[in-house]
mmCIF file of the N, C-alpha and C atoms, coordinates in Angstrom:
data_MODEL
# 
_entry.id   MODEL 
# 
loop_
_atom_site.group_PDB 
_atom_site.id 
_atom_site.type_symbol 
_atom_site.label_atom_id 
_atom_site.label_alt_id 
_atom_site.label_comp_id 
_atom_site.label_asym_id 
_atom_site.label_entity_id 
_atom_site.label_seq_id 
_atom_site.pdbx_PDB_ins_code 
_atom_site.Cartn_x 
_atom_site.Cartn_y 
_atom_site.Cartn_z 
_atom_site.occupancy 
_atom_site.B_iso_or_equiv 
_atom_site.pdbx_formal_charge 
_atom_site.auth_seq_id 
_atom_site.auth_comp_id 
_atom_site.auth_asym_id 
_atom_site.auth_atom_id 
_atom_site.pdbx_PDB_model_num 
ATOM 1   N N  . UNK A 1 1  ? 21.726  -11.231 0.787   1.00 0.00 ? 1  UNK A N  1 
ATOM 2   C CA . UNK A 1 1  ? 20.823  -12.358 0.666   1.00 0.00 ? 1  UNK A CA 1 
ATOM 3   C C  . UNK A 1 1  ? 20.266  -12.354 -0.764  1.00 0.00 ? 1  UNK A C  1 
ATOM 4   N N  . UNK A 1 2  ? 20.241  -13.358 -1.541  1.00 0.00 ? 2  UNK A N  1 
ATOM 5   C CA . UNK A 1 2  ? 19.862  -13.575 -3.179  1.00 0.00 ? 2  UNK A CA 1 
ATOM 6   C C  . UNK A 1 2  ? 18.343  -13.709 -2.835  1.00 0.00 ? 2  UNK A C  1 
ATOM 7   N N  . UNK A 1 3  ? 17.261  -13.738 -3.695  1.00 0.00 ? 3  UNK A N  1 
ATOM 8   C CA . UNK A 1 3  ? 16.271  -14.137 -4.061  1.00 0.00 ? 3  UNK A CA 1 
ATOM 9   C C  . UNK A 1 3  ? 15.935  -15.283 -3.498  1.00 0.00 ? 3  UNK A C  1 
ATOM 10  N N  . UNK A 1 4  ? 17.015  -16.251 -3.967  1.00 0.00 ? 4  UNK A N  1 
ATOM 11  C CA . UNK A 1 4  ? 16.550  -17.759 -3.365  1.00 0.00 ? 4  UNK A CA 1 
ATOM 12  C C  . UNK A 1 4  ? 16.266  -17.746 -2.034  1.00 0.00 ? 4  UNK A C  1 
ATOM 13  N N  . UNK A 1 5  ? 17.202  -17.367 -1.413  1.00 0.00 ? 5  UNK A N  1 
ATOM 14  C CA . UNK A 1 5  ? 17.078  -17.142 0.384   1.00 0.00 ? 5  UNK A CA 1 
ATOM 15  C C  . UNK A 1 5  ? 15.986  -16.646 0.580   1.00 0.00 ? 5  UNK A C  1 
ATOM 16  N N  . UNK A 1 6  ? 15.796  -15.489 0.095   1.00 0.00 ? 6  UNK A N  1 
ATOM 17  C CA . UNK A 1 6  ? 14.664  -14.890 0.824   1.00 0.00 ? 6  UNK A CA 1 
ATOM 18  C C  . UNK A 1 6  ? 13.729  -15.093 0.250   1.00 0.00 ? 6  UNK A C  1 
ATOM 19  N N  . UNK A 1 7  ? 13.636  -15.957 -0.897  1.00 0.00 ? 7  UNK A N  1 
ATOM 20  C CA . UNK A 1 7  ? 11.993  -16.685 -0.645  1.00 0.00 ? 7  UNK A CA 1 
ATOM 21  C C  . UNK A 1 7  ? 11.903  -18.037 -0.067  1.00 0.00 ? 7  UNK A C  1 
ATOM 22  N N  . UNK A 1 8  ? 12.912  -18.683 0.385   1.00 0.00 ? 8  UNK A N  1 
ATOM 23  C CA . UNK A 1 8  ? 13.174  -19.597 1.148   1.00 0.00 ? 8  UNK A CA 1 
ATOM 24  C C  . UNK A 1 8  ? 12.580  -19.358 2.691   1.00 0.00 ? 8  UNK A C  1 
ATOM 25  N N  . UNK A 1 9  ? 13.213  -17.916 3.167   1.00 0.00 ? 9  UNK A N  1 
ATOM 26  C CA . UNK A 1 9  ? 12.960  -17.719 4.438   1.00 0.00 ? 9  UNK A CA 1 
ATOM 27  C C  . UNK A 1 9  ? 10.798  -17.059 4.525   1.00 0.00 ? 9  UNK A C  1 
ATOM 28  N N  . UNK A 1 10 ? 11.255  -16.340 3.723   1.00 0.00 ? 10 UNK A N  1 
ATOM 29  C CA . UNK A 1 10 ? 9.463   -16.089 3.390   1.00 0.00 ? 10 UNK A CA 1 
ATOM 30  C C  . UNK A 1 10 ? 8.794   -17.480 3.263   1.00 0.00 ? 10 UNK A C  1 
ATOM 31  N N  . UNK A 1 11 ? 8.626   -18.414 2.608   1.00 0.00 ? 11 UNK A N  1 
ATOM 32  C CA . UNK A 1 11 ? 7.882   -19.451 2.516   1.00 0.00 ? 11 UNK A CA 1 
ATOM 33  C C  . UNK A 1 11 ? 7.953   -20.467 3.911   1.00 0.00 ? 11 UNK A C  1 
ATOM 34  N N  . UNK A 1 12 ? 9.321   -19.875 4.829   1.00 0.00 ? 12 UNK A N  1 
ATOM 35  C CA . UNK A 1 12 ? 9.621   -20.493 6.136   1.00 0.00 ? 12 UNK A CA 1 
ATOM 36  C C  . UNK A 1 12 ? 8.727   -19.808 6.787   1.00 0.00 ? 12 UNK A C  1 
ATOM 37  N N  . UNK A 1 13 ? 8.446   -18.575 6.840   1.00 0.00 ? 13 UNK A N  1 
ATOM 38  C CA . UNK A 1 13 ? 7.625   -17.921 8.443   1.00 0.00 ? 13 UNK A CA 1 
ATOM 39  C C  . UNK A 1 13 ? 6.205   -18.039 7.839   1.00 0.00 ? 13 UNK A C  1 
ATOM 40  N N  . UNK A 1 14 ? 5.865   -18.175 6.508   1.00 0.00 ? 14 UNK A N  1 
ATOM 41  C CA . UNK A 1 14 ? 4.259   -17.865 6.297   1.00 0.00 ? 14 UNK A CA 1 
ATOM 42  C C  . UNK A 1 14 ? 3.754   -19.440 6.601   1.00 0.00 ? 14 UNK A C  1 
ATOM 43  N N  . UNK A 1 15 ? 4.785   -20.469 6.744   1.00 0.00 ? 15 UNK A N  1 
ATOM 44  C CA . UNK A 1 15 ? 4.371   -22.004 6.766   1.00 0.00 ? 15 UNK A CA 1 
ATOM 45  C C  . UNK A 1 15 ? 3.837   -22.492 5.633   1.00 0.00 ? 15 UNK A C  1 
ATOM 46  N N  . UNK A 1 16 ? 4.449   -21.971 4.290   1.00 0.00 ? 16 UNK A N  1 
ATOM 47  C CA . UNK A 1 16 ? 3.922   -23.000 3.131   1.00 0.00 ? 16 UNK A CA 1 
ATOM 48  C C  . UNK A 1 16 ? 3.304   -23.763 3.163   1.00 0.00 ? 16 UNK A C  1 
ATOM 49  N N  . UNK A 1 17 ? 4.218   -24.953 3.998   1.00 0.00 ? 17 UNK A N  1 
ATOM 50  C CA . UNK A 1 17 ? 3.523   -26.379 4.003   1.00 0.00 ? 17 UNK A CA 1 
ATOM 51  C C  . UNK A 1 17 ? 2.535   -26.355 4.411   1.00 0.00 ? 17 UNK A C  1 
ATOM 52  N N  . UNK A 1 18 ? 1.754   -25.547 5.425   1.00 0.00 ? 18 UNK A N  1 
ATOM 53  C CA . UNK A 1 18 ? 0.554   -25.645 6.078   1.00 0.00 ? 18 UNK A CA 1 
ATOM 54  C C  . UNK A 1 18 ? -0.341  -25.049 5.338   1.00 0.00 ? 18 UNK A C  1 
ATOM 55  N N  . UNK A 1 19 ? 0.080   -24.189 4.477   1.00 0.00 ? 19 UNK A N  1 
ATOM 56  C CA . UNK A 1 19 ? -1.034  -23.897 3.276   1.00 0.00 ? 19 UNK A CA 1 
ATOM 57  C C  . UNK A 1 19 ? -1.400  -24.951 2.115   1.00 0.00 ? 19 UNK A C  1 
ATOM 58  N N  . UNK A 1 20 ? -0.508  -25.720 1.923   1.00 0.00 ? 20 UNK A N  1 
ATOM 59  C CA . UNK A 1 20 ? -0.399  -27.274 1.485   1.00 0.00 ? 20 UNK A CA 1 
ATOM 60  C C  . UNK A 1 20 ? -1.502  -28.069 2.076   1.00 0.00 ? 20 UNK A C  1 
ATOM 61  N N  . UNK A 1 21 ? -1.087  -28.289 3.223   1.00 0.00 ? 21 UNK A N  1 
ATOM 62  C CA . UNK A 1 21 ? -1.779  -29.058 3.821   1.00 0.00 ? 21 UNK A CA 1 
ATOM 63  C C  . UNK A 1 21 ? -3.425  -29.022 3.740   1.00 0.00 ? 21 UNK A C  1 
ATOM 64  N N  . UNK A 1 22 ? -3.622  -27.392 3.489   1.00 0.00 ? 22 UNK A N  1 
ATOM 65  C CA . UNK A 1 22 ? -5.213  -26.844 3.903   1.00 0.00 ? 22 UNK A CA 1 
ATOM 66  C C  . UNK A 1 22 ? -5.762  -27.280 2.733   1.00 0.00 ? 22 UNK A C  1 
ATOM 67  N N  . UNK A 1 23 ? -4.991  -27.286 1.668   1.00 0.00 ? 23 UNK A N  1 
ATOM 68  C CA . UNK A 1 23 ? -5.402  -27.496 0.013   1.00 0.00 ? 23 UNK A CA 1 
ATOM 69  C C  . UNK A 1 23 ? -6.644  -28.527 -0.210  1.00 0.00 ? 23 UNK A C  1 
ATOM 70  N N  . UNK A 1 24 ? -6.280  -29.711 0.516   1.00 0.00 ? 24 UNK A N  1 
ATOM 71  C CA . UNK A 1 24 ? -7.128  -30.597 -0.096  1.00 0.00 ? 24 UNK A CA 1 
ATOM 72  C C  . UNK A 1 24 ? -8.714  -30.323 1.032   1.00 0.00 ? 24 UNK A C  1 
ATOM 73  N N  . UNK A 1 25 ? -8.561  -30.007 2.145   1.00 0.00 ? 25 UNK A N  1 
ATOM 74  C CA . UNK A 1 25 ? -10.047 -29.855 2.798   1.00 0.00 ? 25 UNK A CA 1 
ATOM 75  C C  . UNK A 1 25 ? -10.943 -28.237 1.671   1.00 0.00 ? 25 UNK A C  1 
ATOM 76  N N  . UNK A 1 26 ? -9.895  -27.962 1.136   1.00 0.00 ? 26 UNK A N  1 
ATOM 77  C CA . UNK A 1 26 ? -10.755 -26.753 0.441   1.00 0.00 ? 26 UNK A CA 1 
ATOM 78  C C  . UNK A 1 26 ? -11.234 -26.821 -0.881  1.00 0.00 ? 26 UNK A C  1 
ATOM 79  N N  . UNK A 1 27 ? -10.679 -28.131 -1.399  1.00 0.00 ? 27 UNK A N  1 
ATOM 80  C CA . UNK A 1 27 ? -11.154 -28.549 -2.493  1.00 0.00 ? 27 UNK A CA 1 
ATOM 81  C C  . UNK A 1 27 ? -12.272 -29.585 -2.219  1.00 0.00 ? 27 UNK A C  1 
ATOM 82  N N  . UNK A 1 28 ? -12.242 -30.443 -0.674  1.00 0.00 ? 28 UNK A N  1 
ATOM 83  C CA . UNK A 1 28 ? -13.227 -31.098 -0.682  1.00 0.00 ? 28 UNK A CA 1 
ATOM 84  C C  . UNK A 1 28 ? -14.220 -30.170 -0.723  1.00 0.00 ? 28 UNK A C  1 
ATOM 85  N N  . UNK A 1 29 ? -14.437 -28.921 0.116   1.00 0.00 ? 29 UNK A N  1 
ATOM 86  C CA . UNK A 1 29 ? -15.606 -27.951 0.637   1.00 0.00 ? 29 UNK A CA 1 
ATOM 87  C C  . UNK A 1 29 ? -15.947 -27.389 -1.084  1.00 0.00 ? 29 UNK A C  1 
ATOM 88  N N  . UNK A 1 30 ? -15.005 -27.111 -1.985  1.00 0.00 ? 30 UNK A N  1 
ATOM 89  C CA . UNK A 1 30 ? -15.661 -27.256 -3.131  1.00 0.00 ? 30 UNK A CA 1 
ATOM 90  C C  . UNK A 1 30 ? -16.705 -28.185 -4.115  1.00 0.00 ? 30 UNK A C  1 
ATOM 91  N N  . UNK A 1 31 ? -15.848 -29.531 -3.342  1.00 0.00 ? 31 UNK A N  1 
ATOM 92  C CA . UNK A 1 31 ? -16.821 -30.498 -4.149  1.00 0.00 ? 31 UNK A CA 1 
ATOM 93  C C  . UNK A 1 31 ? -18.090 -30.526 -3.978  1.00 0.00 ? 31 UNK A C  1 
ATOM 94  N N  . UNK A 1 32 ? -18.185 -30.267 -2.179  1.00 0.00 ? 32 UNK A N  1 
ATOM 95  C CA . UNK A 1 32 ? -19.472 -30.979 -1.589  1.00 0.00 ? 32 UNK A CA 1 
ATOM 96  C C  . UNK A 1 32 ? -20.360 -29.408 -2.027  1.00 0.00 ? 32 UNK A C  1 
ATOM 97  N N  . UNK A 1 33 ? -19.771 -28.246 -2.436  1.00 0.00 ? 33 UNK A N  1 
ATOM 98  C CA . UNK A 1 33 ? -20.898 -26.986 -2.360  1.00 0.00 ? 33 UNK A CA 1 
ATOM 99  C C  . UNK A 1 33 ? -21.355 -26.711 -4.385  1.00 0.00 ? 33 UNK A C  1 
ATOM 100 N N  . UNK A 1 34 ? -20.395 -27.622 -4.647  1.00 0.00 ? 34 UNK A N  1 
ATOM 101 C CA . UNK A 1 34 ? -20.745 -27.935 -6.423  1.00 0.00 ? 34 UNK A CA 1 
ATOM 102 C C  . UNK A 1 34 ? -22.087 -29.050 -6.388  1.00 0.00 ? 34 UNK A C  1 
ATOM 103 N N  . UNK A 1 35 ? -22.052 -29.697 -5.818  1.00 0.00 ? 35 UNK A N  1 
ATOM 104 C CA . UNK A 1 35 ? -22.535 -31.093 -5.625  1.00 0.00 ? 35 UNK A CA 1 
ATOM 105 C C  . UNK A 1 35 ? -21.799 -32.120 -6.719  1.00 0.00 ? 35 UNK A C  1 
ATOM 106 N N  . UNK A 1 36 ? -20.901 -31.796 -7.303  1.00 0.00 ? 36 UNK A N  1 
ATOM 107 C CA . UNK A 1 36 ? -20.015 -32.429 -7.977  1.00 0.00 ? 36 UNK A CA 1 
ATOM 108 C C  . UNK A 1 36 ? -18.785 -31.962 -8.036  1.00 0.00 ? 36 UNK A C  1 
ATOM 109 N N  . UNK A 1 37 ? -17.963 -32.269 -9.380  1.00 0.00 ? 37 UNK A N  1 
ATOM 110 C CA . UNK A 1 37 ? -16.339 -31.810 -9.195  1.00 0.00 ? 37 UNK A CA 1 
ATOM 111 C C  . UNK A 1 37 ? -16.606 -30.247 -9.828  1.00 0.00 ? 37 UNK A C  1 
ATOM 112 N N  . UNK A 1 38 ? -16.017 -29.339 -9.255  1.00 0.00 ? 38 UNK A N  1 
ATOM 113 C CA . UNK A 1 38 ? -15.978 -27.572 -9.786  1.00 0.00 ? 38 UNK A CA 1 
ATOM 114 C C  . UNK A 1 38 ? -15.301 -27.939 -11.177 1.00 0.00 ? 38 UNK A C  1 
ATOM 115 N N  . UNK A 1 39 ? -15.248 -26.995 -11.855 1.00 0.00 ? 39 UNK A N  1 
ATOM 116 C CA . UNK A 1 39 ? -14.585 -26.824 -12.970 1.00 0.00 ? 39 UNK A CA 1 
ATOM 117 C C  . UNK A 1 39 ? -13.171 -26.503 -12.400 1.00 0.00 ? 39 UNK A C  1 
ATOM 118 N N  . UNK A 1 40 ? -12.233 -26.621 -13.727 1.00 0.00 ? 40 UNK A N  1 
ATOM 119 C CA . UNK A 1 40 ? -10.511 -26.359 -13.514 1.00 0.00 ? 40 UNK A CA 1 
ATOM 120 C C  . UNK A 1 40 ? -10.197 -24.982 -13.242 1.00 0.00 ? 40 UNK A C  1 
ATOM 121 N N  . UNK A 1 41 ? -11.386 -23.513 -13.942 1.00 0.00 ? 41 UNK A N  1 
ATOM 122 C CA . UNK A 1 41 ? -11.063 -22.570 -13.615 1.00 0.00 ? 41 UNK A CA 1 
ATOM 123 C C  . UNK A 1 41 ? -11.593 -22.317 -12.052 1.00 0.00 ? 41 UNK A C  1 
ATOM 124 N N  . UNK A 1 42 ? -12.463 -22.637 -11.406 1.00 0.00 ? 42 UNK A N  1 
ATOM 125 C CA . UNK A 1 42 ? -12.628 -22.707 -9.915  1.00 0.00 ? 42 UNK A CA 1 
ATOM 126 C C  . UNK A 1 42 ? -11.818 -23.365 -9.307  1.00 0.00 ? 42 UNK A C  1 
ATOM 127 N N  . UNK A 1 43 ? -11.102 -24.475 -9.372  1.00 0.00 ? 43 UNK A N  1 
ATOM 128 C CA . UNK A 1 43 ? -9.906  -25.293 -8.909  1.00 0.00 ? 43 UNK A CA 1 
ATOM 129 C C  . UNK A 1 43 ? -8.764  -24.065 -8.903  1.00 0.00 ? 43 UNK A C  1 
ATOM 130 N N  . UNK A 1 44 ? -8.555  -23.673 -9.653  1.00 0.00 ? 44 UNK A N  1 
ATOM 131 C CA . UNK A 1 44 ? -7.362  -22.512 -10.116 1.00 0.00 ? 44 UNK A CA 1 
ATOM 132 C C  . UNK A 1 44 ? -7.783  -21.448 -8.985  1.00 0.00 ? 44 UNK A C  1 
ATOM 133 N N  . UNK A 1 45 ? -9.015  -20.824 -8.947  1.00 0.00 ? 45 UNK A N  1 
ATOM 134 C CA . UNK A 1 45 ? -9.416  -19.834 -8.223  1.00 0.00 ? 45 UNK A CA 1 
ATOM 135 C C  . UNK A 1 45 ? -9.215  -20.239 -6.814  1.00 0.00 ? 45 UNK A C  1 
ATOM 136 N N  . UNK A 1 46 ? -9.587  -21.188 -6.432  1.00 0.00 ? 46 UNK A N  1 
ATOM 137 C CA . UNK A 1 46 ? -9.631  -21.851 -4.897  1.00 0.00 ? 46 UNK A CA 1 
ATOM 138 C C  . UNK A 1 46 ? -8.303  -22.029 -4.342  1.00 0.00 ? 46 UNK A C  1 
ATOM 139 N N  . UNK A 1 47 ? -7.167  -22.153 -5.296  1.00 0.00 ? 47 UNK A N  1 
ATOM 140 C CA . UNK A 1 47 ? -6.010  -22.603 -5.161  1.00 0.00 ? 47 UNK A CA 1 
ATOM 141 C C  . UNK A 1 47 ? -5.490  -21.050 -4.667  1.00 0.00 ? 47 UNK A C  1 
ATOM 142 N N  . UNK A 1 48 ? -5.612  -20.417 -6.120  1.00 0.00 ? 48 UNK A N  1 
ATOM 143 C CA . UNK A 1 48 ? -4.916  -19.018 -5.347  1.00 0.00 ? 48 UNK A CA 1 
ATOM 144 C C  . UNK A 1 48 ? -5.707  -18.210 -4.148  1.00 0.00 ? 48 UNK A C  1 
ATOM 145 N N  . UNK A 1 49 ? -6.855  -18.313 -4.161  1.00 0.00 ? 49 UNK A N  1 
ATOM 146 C CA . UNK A 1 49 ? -7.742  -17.635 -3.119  1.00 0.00 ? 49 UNK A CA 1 
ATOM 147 C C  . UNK A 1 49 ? -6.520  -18.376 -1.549  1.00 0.00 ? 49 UNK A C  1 
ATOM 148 N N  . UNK A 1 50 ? -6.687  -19.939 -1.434  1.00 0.00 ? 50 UNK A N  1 
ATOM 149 C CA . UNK A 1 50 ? -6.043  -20.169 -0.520  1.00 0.00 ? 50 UNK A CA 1 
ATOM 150 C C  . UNK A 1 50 ? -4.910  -19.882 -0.419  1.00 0.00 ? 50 UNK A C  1 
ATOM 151 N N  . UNK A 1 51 ? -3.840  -19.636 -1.343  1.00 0.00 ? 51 UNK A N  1 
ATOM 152 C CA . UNK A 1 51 ? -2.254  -19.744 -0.974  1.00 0.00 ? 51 UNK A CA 1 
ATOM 153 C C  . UNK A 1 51 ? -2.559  -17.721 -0.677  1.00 0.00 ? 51 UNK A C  1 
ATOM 154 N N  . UNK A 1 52 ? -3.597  -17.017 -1.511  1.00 0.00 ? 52 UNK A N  1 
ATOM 155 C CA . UNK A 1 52 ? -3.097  -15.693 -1.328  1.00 0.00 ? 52 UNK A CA 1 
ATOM 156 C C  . UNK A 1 52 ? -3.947  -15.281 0.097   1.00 0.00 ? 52 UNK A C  1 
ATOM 157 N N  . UNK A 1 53 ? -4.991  -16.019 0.823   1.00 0.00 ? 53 UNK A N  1 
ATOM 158 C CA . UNK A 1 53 ? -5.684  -15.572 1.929   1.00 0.00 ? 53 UNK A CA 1 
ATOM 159 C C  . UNK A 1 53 ? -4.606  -15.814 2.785   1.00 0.00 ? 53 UNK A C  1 
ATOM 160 N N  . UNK A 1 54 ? -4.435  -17.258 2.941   1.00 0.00 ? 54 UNK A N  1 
ATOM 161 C CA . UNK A 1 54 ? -3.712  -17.637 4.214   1.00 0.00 ? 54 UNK A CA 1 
ATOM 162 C C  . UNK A 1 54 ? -2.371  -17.062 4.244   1.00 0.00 ? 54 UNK A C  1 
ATOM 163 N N  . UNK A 1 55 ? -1.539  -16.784 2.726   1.00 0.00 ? 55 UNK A N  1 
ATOM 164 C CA . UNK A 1 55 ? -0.024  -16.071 3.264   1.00 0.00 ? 55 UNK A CA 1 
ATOM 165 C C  . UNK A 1 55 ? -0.084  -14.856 3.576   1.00 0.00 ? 55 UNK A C  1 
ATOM 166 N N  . UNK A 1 56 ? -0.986  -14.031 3.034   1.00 0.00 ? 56 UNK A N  1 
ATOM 167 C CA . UNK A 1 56 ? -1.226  -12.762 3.779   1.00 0.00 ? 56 UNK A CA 1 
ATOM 168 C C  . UNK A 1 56 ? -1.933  -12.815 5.050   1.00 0.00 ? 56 UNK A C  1 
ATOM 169 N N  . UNK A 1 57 ? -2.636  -13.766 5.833   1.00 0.00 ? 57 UNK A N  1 
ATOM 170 C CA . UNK A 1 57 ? -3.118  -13.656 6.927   1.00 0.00 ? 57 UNK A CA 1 
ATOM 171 C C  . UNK A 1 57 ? -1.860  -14.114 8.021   1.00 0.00 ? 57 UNK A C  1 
ATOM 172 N N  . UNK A 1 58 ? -0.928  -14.994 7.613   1.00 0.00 ? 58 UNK A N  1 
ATOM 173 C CA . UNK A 1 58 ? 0.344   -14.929 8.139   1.00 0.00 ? 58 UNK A CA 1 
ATOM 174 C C  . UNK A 1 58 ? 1.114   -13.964 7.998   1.00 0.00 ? 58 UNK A C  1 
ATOM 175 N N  . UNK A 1 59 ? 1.125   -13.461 7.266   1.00 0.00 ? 59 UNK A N  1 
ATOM 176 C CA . UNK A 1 59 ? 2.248   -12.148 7.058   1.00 0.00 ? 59 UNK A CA 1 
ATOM 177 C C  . UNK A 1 59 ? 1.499   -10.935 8.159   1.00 0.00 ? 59 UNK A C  1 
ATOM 178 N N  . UNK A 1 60 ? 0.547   -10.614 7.850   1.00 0.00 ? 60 UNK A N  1 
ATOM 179 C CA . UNK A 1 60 ? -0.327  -9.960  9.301   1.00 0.00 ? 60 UNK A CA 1 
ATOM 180 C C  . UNK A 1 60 ? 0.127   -10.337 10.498  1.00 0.00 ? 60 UNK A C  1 
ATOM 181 N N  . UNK A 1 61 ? -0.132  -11.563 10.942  1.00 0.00 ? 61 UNK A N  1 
ATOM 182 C CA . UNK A 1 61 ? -0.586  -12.099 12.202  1.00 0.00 ? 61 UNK A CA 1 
ATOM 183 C C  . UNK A 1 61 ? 1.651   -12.298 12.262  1.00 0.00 ? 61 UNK A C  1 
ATOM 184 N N  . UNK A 1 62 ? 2.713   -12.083 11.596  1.00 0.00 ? 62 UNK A N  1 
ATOM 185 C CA . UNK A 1 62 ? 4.000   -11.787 12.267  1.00 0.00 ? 62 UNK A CA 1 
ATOM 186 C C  . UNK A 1 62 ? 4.337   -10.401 12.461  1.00 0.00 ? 62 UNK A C  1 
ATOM 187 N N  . UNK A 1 63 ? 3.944   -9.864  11.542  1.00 0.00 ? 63 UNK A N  1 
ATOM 188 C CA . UNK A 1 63 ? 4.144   -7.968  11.796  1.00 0.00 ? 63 UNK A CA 1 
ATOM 189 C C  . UNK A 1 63 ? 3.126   -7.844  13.289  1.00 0.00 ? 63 UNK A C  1 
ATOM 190 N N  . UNK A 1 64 ? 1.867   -8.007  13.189  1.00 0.00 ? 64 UNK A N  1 
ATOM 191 C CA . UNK A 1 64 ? 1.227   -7.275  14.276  1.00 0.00 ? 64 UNK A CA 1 
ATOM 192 C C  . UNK A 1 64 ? 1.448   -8.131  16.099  1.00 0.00 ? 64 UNK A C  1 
ATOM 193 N N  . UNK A 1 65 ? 1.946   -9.481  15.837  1.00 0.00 ? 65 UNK A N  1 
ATOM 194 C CA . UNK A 1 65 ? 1.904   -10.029 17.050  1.00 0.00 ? 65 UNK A CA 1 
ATOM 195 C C  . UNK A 1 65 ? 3.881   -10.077 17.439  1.00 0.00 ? 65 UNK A C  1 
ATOM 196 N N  . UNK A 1 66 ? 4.687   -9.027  16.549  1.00 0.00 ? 66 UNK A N  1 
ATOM 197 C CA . UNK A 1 66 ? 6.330   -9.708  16.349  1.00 0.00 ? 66 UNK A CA 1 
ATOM 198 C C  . UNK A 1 66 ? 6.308   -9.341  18.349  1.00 0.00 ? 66 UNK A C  1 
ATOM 199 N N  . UNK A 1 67 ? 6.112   -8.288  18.495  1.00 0.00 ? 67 UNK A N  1 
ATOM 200 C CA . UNK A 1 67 ? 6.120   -7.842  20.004  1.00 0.00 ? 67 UNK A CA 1 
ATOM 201 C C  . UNK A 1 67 ? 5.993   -9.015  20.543  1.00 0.00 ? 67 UNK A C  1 
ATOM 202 N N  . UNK A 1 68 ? 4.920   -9.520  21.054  1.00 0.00 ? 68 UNK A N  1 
ATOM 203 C CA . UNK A 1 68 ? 4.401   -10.501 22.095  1.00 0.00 ? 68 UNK A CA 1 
ATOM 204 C C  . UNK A 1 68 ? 5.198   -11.815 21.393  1.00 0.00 ? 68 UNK A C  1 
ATOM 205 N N  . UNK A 1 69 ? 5.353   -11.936 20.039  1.00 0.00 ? 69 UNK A N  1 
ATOM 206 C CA . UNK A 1 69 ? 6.149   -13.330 19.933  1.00 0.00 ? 69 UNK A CA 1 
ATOM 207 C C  . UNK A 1 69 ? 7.402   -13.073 20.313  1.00 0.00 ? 69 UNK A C  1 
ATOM 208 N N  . UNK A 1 70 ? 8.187   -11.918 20.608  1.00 0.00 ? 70 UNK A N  1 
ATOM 209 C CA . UNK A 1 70 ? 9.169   -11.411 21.156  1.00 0.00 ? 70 UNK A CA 1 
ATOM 210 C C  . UNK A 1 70 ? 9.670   -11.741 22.510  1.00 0.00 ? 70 UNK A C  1 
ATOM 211 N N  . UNK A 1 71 ? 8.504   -11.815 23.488  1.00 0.00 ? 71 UNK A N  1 
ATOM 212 C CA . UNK A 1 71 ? 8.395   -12.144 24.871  1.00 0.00 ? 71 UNK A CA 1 
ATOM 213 C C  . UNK A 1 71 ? 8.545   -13.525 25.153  1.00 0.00 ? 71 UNK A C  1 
ATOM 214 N N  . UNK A 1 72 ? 7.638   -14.088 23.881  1.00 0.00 ? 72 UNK A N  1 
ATOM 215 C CA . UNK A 1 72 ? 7.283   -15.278 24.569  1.00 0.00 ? 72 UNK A CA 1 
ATOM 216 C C  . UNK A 1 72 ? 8.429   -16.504 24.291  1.00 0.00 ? 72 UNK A C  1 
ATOM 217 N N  . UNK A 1 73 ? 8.678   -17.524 25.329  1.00 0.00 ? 73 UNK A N  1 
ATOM 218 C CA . UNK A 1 73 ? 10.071  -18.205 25.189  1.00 0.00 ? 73 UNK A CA 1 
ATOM 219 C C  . UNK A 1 73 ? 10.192  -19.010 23.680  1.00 0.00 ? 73 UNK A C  1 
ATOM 220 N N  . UNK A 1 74 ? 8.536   -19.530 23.729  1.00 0.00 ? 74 UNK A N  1 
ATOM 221 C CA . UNK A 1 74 ? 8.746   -20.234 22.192  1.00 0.00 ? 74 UNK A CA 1 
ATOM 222 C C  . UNK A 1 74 ? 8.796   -19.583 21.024  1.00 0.00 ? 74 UNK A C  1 
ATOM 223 N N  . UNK A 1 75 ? 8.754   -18.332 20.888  1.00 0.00 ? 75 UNK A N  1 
ATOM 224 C CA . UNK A 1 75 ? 9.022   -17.640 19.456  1.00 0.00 ? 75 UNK A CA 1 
ATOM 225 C C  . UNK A 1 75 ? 9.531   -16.526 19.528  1.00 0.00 ? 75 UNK A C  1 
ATOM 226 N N  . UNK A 1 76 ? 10.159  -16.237 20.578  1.00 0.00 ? 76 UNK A N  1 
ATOM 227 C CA . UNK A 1 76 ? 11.154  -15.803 21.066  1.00 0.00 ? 76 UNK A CA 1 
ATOM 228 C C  . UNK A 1 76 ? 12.285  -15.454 19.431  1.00 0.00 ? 76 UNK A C  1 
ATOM 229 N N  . UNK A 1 77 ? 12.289  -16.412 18.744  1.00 0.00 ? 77 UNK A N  1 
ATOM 230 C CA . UNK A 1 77 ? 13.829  -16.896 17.874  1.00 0.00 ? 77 UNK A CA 1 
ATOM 231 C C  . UNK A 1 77 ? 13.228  -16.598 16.624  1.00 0.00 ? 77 UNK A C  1 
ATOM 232 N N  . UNK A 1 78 ? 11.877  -15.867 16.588  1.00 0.00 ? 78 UNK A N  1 
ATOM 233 C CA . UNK A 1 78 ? 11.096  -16.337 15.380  1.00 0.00 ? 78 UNK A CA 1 
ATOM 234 C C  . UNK A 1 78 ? 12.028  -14.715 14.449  1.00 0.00 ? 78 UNK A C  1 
ATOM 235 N N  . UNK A 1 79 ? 11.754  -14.726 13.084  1.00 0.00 ? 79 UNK A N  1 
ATOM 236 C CA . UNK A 1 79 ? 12.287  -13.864 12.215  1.00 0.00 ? 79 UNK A CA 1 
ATOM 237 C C  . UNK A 1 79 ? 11.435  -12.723 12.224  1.00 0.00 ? 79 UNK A C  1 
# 
């Protein structure tokens, strides 16, 4: 497996997109706790804080639950 694959398949089980998705409610929760727009280096910080909390809280939550997603019929197939 090259590099590409396997950050292909890594960005498949941690759900990228759903760390995507979280992006913009965490920049709103920035705006509203600035009372205006944060600066670009807090934008930067918020960005990686989210992509590095949530892919390591996925990468956790497949190692420690692989058992029981093992059992169960719907993730059963999972990597």
């Amino acid at each position: 497996m090259n590099f590409w694959q396997k950050l292909k398949t890594t960005l498949e089980m941690i759900k990228f997109e759903h760390t995507l998705f979280a992006l913009p409610f965490a920049f709103l929760g920035a705006v509203l706790a600035a009372n205006g727009l944060p600066s670009w280096w807090q934008i930067l910080w918020i960005t990686v804080a989210m992509f590095g909390a949530r892919s390591a809280a996925m990468t956790f939550n497949r190692i420690i639950d692989r058992k029981f997603d093992a059992e169960n019929p719907r993730t059963a197939n999972r990597e």
